[in-house]
N, C-alpha and C positions, 0 to 999 in steps of 0.2 A: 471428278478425279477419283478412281480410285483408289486403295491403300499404298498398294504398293508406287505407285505415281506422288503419292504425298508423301512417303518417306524418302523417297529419292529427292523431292523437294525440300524437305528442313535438311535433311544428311548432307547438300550439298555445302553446307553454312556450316556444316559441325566443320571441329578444326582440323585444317590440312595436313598430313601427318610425312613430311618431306623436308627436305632442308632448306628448299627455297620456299616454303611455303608462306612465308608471311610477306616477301616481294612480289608473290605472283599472287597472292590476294589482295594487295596496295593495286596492282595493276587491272586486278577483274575490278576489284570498286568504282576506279576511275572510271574504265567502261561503264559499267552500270550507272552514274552519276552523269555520264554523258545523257541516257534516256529521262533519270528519273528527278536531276533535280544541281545542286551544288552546295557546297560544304558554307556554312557562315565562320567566314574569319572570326576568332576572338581576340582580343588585346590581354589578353592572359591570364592566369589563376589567382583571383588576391582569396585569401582565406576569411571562412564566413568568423573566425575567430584566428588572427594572425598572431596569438600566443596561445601556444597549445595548452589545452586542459590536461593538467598534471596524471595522467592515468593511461595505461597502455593499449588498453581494451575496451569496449563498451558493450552493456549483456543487454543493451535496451534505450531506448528511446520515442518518446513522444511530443506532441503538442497539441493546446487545445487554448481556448479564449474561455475565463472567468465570466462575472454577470456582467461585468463590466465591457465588455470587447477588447479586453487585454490579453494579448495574446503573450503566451508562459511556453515556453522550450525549457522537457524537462526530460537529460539522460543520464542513464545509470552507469556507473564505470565500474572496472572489475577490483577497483579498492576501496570498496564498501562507504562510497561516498555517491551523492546525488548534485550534477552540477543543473545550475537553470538560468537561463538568458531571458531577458523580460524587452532584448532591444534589435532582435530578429534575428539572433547568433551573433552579433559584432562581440560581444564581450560575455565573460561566463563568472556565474559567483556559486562556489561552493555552500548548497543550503545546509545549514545549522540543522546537527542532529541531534532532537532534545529527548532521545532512549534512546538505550544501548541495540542497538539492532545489528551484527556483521552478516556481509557475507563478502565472497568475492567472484571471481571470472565464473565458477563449477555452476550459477544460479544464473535464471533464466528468469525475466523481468516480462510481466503482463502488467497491462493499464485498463481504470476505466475512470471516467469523467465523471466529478457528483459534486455539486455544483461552482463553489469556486477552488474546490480540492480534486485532486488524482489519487487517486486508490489505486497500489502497487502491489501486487502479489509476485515473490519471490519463490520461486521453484530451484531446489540444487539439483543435482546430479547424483549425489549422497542423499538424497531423500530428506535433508533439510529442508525447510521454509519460514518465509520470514514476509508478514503484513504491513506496509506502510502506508502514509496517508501524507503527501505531498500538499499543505496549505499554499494556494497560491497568493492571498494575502500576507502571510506573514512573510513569505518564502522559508519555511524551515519544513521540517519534517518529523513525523511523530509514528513512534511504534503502533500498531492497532493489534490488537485494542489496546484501552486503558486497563492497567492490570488492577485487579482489584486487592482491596488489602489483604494482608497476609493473614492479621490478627486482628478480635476484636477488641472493643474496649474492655474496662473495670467497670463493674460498678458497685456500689454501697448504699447501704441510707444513710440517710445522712437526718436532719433537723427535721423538726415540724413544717406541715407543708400540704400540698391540696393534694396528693397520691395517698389515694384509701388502700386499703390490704388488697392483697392481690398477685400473681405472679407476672412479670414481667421480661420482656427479652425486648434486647437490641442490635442495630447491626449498621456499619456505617459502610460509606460509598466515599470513590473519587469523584468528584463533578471535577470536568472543567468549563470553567466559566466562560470561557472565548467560545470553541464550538458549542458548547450546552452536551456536551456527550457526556454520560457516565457510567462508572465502573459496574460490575458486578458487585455483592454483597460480600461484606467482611465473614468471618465466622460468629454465629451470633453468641449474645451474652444474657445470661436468666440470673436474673434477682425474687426472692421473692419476700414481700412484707407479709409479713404476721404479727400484729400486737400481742400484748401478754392477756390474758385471758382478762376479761373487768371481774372485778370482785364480786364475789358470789354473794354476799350478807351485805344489808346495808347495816352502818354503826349503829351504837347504843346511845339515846342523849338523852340527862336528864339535868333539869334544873338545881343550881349548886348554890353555893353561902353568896350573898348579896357581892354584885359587882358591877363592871363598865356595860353591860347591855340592858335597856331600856327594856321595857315589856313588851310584849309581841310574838311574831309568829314567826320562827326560825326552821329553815330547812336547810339540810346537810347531807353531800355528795362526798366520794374520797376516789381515788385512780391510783394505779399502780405506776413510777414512771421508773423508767430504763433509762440509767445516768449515764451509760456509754453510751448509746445510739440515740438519746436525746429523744426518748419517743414513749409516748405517754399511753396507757388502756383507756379502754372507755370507764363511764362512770358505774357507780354502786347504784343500787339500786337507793332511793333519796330515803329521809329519815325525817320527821318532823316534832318541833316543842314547842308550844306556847308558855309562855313565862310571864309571871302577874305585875312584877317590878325589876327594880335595879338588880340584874341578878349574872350570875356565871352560871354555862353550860357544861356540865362534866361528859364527854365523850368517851366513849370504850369501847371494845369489841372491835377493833379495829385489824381487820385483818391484815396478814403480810403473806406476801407474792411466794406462791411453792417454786416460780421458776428460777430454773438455772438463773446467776446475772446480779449484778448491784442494783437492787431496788430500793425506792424510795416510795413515800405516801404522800400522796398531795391530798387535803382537805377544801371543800371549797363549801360557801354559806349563802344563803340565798335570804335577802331582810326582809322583800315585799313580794308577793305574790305575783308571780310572773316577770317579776325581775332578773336580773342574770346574776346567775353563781361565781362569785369574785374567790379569789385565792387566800383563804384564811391562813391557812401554813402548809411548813413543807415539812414530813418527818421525815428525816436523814437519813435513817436507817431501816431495816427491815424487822425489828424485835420490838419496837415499841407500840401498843393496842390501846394505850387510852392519852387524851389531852383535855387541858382544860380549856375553854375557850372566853377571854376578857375582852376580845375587842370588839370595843365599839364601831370602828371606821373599819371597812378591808381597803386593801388593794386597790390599783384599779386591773388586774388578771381578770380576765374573763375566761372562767373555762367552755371553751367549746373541744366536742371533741376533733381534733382534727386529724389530715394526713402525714402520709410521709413527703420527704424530697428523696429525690438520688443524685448521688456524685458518681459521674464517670471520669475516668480517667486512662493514661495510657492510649487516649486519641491513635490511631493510625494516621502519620504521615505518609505522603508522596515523595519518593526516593527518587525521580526524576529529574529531567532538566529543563527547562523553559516552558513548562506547561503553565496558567495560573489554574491552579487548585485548590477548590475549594472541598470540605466535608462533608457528606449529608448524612444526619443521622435519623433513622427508623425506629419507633416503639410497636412494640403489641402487648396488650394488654388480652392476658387469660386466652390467648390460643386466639382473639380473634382479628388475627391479620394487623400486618404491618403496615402502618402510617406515618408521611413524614413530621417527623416532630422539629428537626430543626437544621439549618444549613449555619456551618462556620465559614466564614466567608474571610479565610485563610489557609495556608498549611502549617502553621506549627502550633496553633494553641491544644494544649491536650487533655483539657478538662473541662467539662460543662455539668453545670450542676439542672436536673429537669424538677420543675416542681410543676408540670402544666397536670390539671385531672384526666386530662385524655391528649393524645396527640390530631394536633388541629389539620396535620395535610392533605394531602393526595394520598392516596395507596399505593405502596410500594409494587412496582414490576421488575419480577427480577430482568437483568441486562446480561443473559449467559454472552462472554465475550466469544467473537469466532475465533477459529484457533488457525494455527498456522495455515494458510492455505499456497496451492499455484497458481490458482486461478481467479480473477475478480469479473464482471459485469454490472450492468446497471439495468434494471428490466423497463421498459418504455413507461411506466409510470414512475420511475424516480427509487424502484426498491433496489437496491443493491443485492448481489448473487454471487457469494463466494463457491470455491471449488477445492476438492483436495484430490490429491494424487493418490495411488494406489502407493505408493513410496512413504507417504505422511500420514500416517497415524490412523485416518477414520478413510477409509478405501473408498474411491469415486462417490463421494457423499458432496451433495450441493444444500451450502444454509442460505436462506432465506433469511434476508435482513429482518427487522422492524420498521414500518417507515419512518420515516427522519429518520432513522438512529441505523447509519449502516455500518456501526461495529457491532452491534448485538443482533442474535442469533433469534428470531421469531420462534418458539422451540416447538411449535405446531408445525413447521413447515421446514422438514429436514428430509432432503429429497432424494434417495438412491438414483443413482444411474450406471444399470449396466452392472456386469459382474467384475470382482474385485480384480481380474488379471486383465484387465484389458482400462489402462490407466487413462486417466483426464490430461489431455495435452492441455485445453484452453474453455473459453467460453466465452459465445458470441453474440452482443444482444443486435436480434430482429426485430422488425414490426410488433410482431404476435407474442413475443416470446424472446427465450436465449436457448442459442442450441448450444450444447455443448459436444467438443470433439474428443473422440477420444482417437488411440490409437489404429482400432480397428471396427471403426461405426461411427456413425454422427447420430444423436438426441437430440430431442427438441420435448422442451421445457414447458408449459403453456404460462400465458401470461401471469395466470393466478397460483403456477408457479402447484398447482395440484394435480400434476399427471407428467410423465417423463416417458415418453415413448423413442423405441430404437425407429429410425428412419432410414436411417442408411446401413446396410451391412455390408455392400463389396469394398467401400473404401472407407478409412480413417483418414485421422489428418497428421503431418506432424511438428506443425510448430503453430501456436496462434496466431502467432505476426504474420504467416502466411495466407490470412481470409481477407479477403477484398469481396465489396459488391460492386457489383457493374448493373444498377436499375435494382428489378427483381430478382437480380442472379445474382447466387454467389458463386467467387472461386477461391482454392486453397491447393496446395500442395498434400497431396497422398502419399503414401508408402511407395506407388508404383507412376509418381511421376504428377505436372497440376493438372486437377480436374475442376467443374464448372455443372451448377446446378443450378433450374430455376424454382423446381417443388419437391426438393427433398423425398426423392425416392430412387429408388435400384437404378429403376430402368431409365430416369432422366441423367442420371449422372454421366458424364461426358468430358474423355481428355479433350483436353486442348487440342487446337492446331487441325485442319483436317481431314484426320482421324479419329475419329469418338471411340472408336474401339482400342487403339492401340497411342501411345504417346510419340511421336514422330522420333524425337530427338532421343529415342534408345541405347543409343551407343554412349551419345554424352550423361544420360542420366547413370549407364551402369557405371560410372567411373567416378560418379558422386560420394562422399562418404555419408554413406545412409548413419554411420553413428553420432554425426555434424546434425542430421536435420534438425536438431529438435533448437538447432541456433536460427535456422533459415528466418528472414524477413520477406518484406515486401514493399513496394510501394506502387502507388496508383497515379496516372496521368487518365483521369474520365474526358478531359476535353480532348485530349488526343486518339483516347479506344486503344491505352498500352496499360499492360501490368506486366513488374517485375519484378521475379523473385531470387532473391540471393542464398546461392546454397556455396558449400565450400566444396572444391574438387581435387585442390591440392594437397599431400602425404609429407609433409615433413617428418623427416628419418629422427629418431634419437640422435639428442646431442643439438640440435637444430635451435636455434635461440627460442626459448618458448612465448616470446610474446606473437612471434607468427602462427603459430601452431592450431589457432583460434579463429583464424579472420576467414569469412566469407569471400571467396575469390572467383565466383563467378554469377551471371545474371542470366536468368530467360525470360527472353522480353516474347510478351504474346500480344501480339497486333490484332488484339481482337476487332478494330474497326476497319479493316481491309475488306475490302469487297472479297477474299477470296473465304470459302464457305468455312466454319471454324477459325477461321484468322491466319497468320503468317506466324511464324513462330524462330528466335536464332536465339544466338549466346551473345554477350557481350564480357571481357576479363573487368575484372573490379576488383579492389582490395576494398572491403566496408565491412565493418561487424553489423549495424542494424540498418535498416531503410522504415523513413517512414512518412507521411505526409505533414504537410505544416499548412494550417488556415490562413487565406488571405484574408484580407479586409473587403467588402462589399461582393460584389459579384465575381472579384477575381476566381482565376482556379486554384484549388489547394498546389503549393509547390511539393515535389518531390528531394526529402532533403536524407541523408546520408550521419551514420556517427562513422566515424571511419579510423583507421590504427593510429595511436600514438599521440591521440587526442586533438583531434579536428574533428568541428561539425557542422556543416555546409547546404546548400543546395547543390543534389547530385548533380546536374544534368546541366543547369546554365551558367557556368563557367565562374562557381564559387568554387571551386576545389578540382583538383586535379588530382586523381588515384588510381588512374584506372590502365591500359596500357592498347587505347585504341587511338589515341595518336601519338604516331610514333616518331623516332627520328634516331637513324641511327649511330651509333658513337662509336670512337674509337676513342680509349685511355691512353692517355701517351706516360702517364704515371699514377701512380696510388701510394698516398701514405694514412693508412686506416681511415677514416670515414672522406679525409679530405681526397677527391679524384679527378685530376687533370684529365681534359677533354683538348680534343683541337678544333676550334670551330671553324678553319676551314673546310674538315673532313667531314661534317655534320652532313649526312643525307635524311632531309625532311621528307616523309610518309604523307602528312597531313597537313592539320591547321594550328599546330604550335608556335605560337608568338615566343621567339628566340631572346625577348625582351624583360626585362622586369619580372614580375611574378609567374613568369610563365613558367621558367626555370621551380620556382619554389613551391613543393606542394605536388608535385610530379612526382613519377616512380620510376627508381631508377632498375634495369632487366637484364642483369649477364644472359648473352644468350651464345658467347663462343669465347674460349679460353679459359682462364682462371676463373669459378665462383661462376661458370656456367649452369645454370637453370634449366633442367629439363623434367616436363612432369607426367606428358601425354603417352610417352612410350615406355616408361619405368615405373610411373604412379606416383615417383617421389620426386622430393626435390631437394636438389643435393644443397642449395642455399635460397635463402627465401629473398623475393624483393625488398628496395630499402627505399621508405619514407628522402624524396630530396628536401632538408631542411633549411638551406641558404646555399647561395652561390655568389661568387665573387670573377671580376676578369683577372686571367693568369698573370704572369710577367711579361707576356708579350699579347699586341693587340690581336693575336691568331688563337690564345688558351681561356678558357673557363676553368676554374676549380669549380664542384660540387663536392656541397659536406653532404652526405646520408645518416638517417636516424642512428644506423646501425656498420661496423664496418663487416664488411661483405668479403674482404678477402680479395679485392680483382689485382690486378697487375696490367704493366702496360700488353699484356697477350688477351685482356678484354676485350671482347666485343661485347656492346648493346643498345637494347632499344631504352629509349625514355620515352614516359607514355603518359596522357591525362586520362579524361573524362573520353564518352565519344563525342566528338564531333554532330552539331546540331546542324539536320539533312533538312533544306529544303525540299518539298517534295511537290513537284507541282498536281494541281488539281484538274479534271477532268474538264474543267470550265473554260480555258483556252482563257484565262485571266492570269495573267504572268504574274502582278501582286498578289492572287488569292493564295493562299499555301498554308503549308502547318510543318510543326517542326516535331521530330521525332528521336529517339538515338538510333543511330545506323547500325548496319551489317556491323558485325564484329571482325574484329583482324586476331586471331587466335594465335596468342604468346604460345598457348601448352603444346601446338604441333611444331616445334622448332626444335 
């Protein structure tokens, strides 16, 4: 098939742009359902969470299974909160945020998996960013990194102690003790010991008028000590007397300390030869140079000379919330490198006194934390690969984790890519590697994370949720519509659908707002051979209630396992802010699930939710008083396979498409009111009326007409096999609300 033959084939599917267009496409589908297959009835929409999560918006969404096989649903809403369901979306619990971290709707939420945590990089709009680390065990949520302290400690000397003279410095960290991750380094602290100089002269001793010491062999030592700091010089140089009898030793020449400082004299006497110098007296002052000496007995002081201690104090605490935090403090001793010396295995004590001679630990590596980023990955050996925007701070610059430790920054391995105006949308881990996308080219990273080559130049990408692999291929949305690679180069890159050269559905893509992309999602059905991306198409005018203003409102589904060459390609209407897969258990296939407006979040496609407006059914208001609107259900004209019953009603979307709060978007671009969430329904006063309450009041009157609409309808489609039970289910042709 040629080009022009393939675009005449998706254009047929774009939306019909007439007034009857959406009954005369209800009527070709019938047809075609006649050759290709028939609708499966459902029994109606119960919601994967039937009280809505408190939040308007959702900037993100994923899931993944812990070591454990527990699967974690974890989405981000646009009021700076992270909601996580642990029981398949039936119930949702706000995780506990233990740092200060905001953002809201204007930031754009990436993931990646590291082992029973998710690592969230927040991208704004405003060029803010903001790092989180989503614990699946604990379920709470922690700023990344750990901010390191601001200040270091105090330190002093303090008493006699095993620390010889010396210069020293220290510096403490946050550990915490749950993940074992830690901070970066405090600002360091230098003390430095210096004794007072020992005494230059040894004393004078001679033998004095008969007294308490026996005859013998007498030697005598004296030190300078420092009354404030409790710290003693080394000794004199020694002095010797033998003495014939009962006698007294008159000492003199006793020097006194030139230093600054309250000094005193300590005398110390040694009775037998290779004995220890005991503490004969203490002169109190610094002016006195001779003593007599009578005693027979000393002490029992032993001078030896010894060291210092140190007192730190003014510890650095942890100003956060729910972390358990403990301290680690580093010495170095004379410039050569820092050792751990000790962990306080608490946050508030704020003084330790170190008397160790050396510090006994490991050597300190510094933990430069990473800094805000958009972007996260996991490289196939377990390293984490943050990313920054040309918007944030250090312009398309990619850090390299350290392993284990992916809040800190490897600082050998700080990787450019690409030049600063052509910004990092995402990063996507491969096989070999993580390529990263940016706006106008894809990279690819090698696994060792030492070489960043451009691979791609005709297309970029623009949003990360939008990369799917399909086997060895990937696909992702570009600037100029999705395209599909299997070896990342020029000439392999290929739209969708086809035509490789050109994107079929041209008409629908120029009506996209190319300023939305950078919201689009995706999600994947591989056992079907569908991918589908949600891009927003609808313009609400100023004044238009702003929570619509945001949502994704429509899907291109690419049938890439159709027999026909490049796949089949159409639109389906969808209200959803993200799309994204959820893991089965055993061999199942990943479902495709949905965060969708006003806080639901579901399985897209098999009949957990209703948002979408491809099964229809048409209504007439026979009244409206603000969100409550009287229907007659006699007048109901069914489109499809909406179950008129129970939940079918709730979780639907309600579509002025004539009279009052008429909705048109395909011929004007805008839309004069936006759709409204149906939130409950009740039977009227008579057994012929329905009331519907909507999220939002809409404005209709009884001069409404409209469609209410779900999900689409899941298409049998028979298989080539002439086996009636073989089949597979897909989402059908779209019925397009925007040509009405």
């Amino acid at each position: 098939m040629d080009a022009i033959d393939a675009g005449s084939m998706c254009d047929s599917i774009d939306p019909l742009l007439h007034r009857d267009g959406v009954p005369r496409a209800l009527k070709e589908m019938r047809n075609f359902l006649k050759f290709r297959g028939a609708f499966d009835r459902r029994p109606g929409w119960a919601k994967a969470n039937l009280e809505a999560i408190p939040c308007k918006r959702f900037i993100g969404g994923r899931a993944y299974k812990d070591s454990d096989q527990n699967l974690h649903i974890v989405v981000v809403g646009d009021d700076g909160k992270i909601y996580h369901s642990t029981d398949g979306g039936a119930t949702w619990v706000e995780a506990v945020m233990y740092d200060e971290v905001l953002w809201d709707g204007t930031y754009q939420a990436q993931f990646a998996e590291y082992g029973d945590d998710l690592f969230i990089a927040l991208g704004a709009v405003t060029g803010a960013a903001q790092n989180l680390r989503f614990d699946g065990i604990l379920g709470c949520v922690f700023g990344v990194s750990l901010a390191e302290p601001a200040t270091g400690v105090t330190a002093a000397a303090a008493g006699d102690g095993n620390i010889l003279d010396g210069v020293f410095d220290y510096l403490v960290t946050f550990y915490d003790a749950v993940t074992g991750w830690e901070s970066d380094a405090s600002p360091e602290t230098q003390i430095t010991l210096a004794r007072a100089v020992a005494p230059a002269f040894a004393l004078t001793a001679a033998e004095g008028v008969a007294g308490a010491l026996a005859a013998g062999t007498y030697r005598y030592q004296f030190t300078f000590y420092d009354t404030v700091n409790a710290v003693e010089s080394a000794a004199s140089t020694m002095r010797s007397i033998t003495t014939t009898g009962a006698t007294r030793v008159e000492l003199s020449d006793i020097l006194t300390c030139a230093e600054a400082g309250t000094w005193h004299r300590r005398i110390y006497r040694q009775d037998a030869p290779g004995g220890a110098y005991r503490l004969l007296t203490t002169l109190t002052d610094n002016t006195t140079t001779t003593y007599t000496d009578n005693t027979a007995t000393l002490a029992t002081a032993v001078y030896e000379y010894q060291g210092r201690q140190i007192a730190l104090a003014a510890l650095p605490t942890y100003g956060g919330l729910g972390r358990t935090i403990h301290r680690k403090i580093y010495r170095q001793d004379d410039g050569n490198g820092y050792t751990h010396l000790a962990t306080i295995a608490d946050n508030t004590t704020l003084t330790y006194t170190d008397n160790l001679a050396t510090a006994p630990g490991d050597p300190y590596v510094q933990q430069p934390p990473v800094p805000p980023c958009t972007s996260v990955a996991v490289l196939p050996d377990g390293v984490a690969v943050w990313g920054n925007d040309v918007e944030n701070g250090e312009p398309s610059r990619l850090y390299v984790c350290q392993a284990g430790y992916p809040e800190a920054i490897a600082l050998s391995l700080i990787q450019s890519a690409g030049t600063d105006d052509d910004p990092l949308v995402g990063l996507y881990s491969v096989r070999d590697g993580v390529i990263a996308l940016k706006r106008r080219g894809v990279y690819y990273i090698n696994r060792q994370c030492s070489t960043c080559e451009r691979v791609i130049q005709r297309f970029g990408c623009v949003s990360w949720a939008t990369v799917q692999n399909i086997g060895s291929r990937v696909a992702w949305l570009s600037a100029e519509g999705p395209v599909v690679t299997q070896h990342f180069t020029d000439d392999d890159v290929a739209f969708i659908g086809p035509d490789p050269l050109h994107f079929c559905l041209a008409e629908t893509w120029s009506k996209v707002q190319k300023d939305r992309l950078k919201y689009a999602s995706s999600v994947h059905y591989p056992t079907e051979g569908i991918i589908i991306w949600f891009v927003q198409m609808c313009h609400p005018p100023a004044g238009v209630i702003a929570d619509y203003e945001q949502h994704n409102d429509t899907g291109i589904v690419w049938y890439y396992g159709s027999n026909h060459p490049g796949g089949d390609v159409w639109l389906v209407d969808l209200m959803v802010d993200h799309g994204f897969n959820v893991p089965m258990s055993g061999s199942d296939a990943d479902e495709a699930w949905g965060a969708f407006p006003l806080g639901y979040v579901g399985n897209m496609f098999d009949g957990q939710h209703g948002d979408g407006v491809d099964e229809l059914i048409y209504v007439e208001v026979l009244s409206a008083d603000g969100v409550n609107i009287t229907i007659g259900d006699t007048n109901l004209k069914t489109g499809a396979a909406l179950d008129l019953s129970g939940e079918g009603w709730r979780g639907s979307v309600f579509h002025p498409i004539r009279g009052a709060a008429t909705r048109r978007c395909r011929d004007v671009l805008v839309c004069d009111r936006p759709n409204a969430l149906i939130v409950d329904h009740s039977q009227g006063s008579g057994e012929a009326t329905r009331v519907l309450q909507t999220a939002v009041d809409l404005g209709v009157d009884a001069t409404t007409r409209a469609w209410i609409g779900g999900f689409a309808p899941r298409l049998h489609v028979q298989l080539d096999t002439g086996d009636p039970d073989m089949g597979k289910y897909y989402p059908n042709l779209s019925i397009q609300m925007k040509g009405t």
